[in-house]
N, C-alpha and C positions, 0 to 999 in steps of 0.2 A: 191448431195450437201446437201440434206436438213439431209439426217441420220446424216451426218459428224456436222453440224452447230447444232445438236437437242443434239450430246452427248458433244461438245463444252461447250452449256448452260449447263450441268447437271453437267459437269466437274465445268465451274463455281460456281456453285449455290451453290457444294459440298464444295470447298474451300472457299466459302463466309462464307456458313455456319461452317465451322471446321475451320476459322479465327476468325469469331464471339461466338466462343464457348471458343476457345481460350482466347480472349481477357477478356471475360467476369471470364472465372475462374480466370485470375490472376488479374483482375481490377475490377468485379462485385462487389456488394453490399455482397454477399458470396465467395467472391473469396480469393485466399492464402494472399496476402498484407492485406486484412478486416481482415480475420482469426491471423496470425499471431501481427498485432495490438492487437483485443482480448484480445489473449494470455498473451501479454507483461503485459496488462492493467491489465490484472486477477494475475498477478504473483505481480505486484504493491501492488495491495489490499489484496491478502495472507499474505504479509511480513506486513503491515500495520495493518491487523487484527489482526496479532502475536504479534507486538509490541505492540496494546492497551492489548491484554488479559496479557503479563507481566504484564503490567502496572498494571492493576488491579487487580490483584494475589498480586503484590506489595503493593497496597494501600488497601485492604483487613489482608494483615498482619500488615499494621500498626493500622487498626483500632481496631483488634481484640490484639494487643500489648496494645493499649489505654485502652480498655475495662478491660485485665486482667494482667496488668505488670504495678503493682501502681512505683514502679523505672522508668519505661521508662516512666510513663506519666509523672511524677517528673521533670525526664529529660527534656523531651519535652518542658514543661510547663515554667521552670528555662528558657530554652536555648531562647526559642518565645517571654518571657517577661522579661525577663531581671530581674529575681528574684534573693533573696541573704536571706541564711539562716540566724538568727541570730549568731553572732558571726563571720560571716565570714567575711571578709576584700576582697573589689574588685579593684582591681586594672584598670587603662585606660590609655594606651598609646597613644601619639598622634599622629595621621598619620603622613606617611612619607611626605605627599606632602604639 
């Protein structure tokens, strides 16, 4: 009886432990559900990193438009202030509402 009751326990302690290993890979602090979160999180911040550097590829050509495209800063400038060459005539419609 006691061999049979000694490989009982080891049997146990074996599936305690390869239940506990278990458990821990897919619910641990390192486990696939942690990892996969991660992941998502990391793929978040890719596409967000991407969109600022357009962005600022974007706002790099307009500065550098301002700096050397005396037209578009014209534009700019006309369209932000509501400037009016001589001679021109402006016209204002009244909203529809």
């Amino acid at each position: 009886m006691g061999l049979s009751s000694s490989r009982g326990f080891v049997t146990l302690v074996t599936v305690g432990l390869v239940g506990w290993l278990g458990f821990t890979s897919v619910f641990g602090e390192k486990g696939v559900i942690e990892v996969r979160r991660l992941g998502a999180q990391e793929a978040r911040i890719r596409a967000k990193a991407e969109a600022l550097e357009r962005e600022n590829e974007r706002l790099k050509e307009n500065v550098r438009r301002l700096r050397h495209d005396d037209a578009y800063l014209e534009r700019v400038a006309r369209e932000s202030q509501g400037l009016v060459r001589d001679g021109e005539t402006v016209y204002r419609f009244p909203d529809d509402d």
